[in-house]
Every structure is written in structure tokens, then in C-alpha cells.
C-alpha positions, 0 to 999 in steps of 0.5 A: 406774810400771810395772815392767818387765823392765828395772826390776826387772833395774836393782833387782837391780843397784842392790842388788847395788852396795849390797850392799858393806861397804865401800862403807857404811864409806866412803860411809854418813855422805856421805847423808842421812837419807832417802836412808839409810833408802832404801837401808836399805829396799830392802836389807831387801826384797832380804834383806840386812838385815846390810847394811842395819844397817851402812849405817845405822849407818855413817851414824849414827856421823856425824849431827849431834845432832839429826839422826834417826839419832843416836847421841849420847845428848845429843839432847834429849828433844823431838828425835825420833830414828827407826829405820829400819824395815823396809819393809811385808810386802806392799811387802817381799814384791813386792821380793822375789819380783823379785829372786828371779825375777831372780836365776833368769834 
């Protein structure tokens, strides 16, 4: 993948549309797991790691017992719940450094 000028000026308005309570509120328990923890990812990169958390959690207040966000405490304990975690430094780094070089154009 190459990234262009017109990749990394579509990653800073993706975050920027995702960089809405609201729209986690109404749309979080709507993805998948993965598609959550993507989102998640490239918040935290973008430094918006409240926004990133409330996504997930909003989310994980409806995922099914089982599922890797869960919140119910009744999973049983071979059922691995996972964390979102942050994106590598050298990944959250590169992120970043575009979309602040975006955001001064």
C-alpha cells in the first residue's frame, strides 16, 4: 500500500467522523468486535484514546456472553475475553505524525 497524500488526508477525516460520542453511543453495539477494535486502533493513534474507550465500551455493554468484549462477569472461564489494545508505538507513531502533518496543511 502506498500512502498518499490523498490516503492520509481520508485517514484524517475518517478520524474525524469517528471522533463523535454520539455517533458510539448510537452505532458502537451495531460492529463487530473487530471492526471495534479497529476503530479503537486508530483513534488511540490519532490521540483520541477517550473516544476510543467509549466506542469500545459502548459496544461492549451489548456483546453476547462470549463474545471478546463482554461485560457480563458470567463468561466462563476457558471463554477469553480481549482488551483493545493500543496500536505498536512504531505503527501509533507513523499515525500520528500524518495526521498532524495533515492537520497543519
Amino acid at each position: 500500500m502506498k500512502f498518499t497524500p490523498e490516503l492520509k488526508a481520508a485517514v484524517v477525516d475518517i478520524v474525524d467522523v469517528f471522533d463523535n460520542g454520539e455517533m458510539a453511543h448510537d452505532l458502537g453495539k451495531t460492529f463487530s468486535c473487530w471492526e471495534i477494535e479497529c476503530i479503537a486502533q486508530l483513534l488511540r493513534a490519532a490521540y483520541h484514546d477517550e473516544v476510543a474507550d467509549y466506542w469500545v465500551h459502548r459496544h461492549a455493554l451489548d456483546d453476547d456472553c462470549g463474545d471478546s468484549h463482554c461485560l457480563c462477569g458470567e463468561c466462563p472461564e476457558d471463554e477469553e475475553v480481549i482488551e483493545v489494545k493500543p496500536p505498536t508505538p512504531s505503527i501509533a507513531s507513523t499515525w500520528r505524525r500524518w495526521i498532524a502533518a495533515m492537520r497543519r496543511r
